[in-house]
C-alpha positions as CSV (number, residue, x, y, z in Angstrom):
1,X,8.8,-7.3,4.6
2,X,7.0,-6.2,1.4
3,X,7.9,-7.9,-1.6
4,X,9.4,-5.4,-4.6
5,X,10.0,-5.4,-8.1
6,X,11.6,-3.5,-10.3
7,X,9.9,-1.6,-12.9
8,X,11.9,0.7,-15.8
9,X,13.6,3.8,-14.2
10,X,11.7,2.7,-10.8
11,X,10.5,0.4,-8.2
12,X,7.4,-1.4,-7.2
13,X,6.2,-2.4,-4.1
14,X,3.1,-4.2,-3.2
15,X,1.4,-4.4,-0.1
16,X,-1.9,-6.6,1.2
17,X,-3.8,-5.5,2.9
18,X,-6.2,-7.3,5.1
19,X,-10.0,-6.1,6.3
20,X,-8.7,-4.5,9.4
21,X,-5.9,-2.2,7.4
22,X,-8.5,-1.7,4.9
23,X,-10.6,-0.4,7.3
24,X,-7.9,2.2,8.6
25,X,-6.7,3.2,5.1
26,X,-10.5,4.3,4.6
27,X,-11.2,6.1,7.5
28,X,-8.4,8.7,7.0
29,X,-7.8,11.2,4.1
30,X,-4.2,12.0,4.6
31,X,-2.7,10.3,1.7
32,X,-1.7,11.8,-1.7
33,X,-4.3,11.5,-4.5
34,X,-1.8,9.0,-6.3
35,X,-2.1,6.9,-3.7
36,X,-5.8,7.0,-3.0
37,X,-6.1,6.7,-7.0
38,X,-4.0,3.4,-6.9
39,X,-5.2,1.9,-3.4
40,X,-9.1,2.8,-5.1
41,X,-8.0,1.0,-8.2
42,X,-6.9,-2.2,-7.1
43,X,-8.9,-4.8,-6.8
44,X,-9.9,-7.0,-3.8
45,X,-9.4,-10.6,-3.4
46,X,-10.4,-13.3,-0.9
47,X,-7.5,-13.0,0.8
48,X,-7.3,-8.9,1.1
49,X,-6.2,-6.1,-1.3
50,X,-3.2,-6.6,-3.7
51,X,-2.1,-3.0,-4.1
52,X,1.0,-2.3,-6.3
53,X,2.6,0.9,-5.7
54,X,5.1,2.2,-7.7
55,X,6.8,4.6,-6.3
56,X,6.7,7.8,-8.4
57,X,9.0,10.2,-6.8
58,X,10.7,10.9,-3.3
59,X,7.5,12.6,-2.2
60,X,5.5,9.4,-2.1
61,X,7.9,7.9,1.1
62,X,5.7,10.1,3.6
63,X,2.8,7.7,2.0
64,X,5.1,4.8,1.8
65,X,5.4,5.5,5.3
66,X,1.9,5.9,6.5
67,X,0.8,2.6,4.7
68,X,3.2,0.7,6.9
69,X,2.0,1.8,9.9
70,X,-1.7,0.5,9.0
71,X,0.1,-3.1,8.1
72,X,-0.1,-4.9,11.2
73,X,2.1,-7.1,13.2
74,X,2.4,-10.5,11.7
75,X,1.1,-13.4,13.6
76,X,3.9,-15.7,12.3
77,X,6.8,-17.0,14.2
């Protein structure tokens, strides 16, 4: 589940992501440039990357979806 927020006339949605994910986000170049612009811009904690995406238009879901198929499994159960 990714945690979302609502944002005037939108919607937000963050997503961490961990080294691993990082890793596969930079080794492809098949996202939009708003993506890459907002993925590039966000900054990097201890704990992984805090990237809040808010989604611009119905074009960004084929990002949206791309992004959830880096996020791994979770370990929890």
């Amino acid at each position: 589940m990714f945690p979302h927020f609502p944002i005037e006339n939108s919607i937000g949605i963050m997503i961490i992501y961990g080294k691993t994910e990082r890793d596969k986000f930079e080794s492809t170049d098949r996202f939009s440039k708003y993506t890459l612009n907002t993925y590039y811009g966000a900054k990097t904690y201890g704990d992984g990357k805090w990237i809040m995406f808010q989604i611009p238009s119905e074009e960004f879901k084929n990002d949206f979806l791309q992004l959830l198929a880096i996020k791994r499994k979770s370990t929890l159960k």
